[in-house]
C-alpha positions in Angstrom: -15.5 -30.3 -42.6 -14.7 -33.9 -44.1 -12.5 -36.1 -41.7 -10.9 -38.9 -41.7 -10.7 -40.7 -38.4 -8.5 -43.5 -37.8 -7.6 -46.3 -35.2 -6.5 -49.3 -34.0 -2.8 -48.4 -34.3 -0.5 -49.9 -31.5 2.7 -52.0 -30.3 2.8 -55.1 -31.5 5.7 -58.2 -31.5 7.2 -59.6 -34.8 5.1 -61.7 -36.1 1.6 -60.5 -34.8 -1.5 -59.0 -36.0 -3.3 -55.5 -36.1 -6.3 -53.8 -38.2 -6.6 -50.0 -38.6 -9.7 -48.7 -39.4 -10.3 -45.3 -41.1 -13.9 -43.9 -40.7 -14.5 -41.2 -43.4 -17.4 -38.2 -41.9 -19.3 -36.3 -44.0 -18.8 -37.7 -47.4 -18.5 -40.7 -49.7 -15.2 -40.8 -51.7 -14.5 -43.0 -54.7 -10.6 -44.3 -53.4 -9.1 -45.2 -49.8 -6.2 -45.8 -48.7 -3.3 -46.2 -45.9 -0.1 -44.8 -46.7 3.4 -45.4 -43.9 5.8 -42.8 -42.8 9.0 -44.4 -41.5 11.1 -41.8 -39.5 13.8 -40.4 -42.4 11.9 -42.1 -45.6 9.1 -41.0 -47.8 5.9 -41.5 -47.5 4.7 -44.6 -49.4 1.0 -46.2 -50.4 0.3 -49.5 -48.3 -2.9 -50.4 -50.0 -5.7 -48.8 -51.6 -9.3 -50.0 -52.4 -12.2 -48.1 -54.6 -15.6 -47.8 -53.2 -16.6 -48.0 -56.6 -14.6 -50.4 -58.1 -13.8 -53.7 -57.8 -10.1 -52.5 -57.5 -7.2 -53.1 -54.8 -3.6 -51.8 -54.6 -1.0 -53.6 -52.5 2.4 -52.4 -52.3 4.9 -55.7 -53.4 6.0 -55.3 -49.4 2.8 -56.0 -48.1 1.2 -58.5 -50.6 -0.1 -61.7 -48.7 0.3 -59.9 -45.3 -1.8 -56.9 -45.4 -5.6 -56.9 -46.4 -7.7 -54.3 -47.4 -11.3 -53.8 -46.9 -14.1 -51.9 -46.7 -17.6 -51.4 -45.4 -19.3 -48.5 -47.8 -22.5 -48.1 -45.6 -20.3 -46.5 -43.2 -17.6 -45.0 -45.8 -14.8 -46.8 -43.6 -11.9 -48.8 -44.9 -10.2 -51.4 -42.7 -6.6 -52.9 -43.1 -5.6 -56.4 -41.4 -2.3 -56.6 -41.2 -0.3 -60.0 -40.4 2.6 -61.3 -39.6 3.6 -58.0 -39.1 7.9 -57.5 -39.3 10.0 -54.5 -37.6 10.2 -52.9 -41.2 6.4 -52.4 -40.8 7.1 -49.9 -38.3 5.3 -46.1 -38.8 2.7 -43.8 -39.1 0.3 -44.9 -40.8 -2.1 -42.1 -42.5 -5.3 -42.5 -44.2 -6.1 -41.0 -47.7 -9.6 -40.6 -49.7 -9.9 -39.5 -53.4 -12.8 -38.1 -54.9 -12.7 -40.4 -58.0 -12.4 -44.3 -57.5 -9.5 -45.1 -59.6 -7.2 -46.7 -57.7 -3.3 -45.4 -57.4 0.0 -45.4 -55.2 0.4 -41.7 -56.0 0.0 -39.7 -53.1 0.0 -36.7 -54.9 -3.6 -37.6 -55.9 -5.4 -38.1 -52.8 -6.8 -35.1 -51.2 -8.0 -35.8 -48.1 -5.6 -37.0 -45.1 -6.2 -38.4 -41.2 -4.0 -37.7 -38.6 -1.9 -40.5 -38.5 -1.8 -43.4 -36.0 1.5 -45.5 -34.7 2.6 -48.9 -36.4 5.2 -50.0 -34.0 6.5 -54.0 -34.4 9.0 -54.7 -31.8 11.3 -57.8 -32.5 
């Protein structure tokens, strides 16, 4: 059963740094992601990189804070996130695709971790 395993969630004050990691088992996939939850909103792509292109998605909130990165060998995706602002706060999910087109559509990813906590205090 493919899962996706992710950590390096935490508390963190305005202003500081954090990097998530998302380990995929059992299979390769062409897209990865993190998507954020905030308590009463939608959930909305944070940023996405192909395994198979040389392709990046940022959302315009996180461009020049947040970077995205990956190590194929060991099909895991890493996100360094700085100067990190309350507004950053939630769950933050992983997502893999199949195909390595990248795209904020969540719709279109297929493959989901459990979540881990964002929280910025201020």
């Amino acid at each position: 059963q493919v899962q996706l395993v992710e950590s390096g969630g935490g508390v963190v004050q305005t202003g500081g740094p954090l990097r998530l990691s998302c380990a995929a088992s059992d299979r390769a996939f062409g897209a990865m992601g993190w998507f954020r939850q905030a308590p009463g909103k939608e959930r909305e792509a944070v940023a996405v990189i192909s395994t198979i292109f040389t392709m990046t998605y940022y959302s315009d909130s996180v461009k020049g804070r947040f970077t995205i990165s990956r190590d194929n060998a060991k099909s895991t995706v890493f996100l360094q996130m700085n100067s990190l602002k309350p507004e950053d706060t939630a769950v933050y999910y992983c997502a893999a695709k199949p195909t390595g087109w990248v795209t904020p559509n969540k719709e279109m990813y297929n493959y989901w971790g459990q979540g881990t906590q964002v929280t910025v205090s201020s």
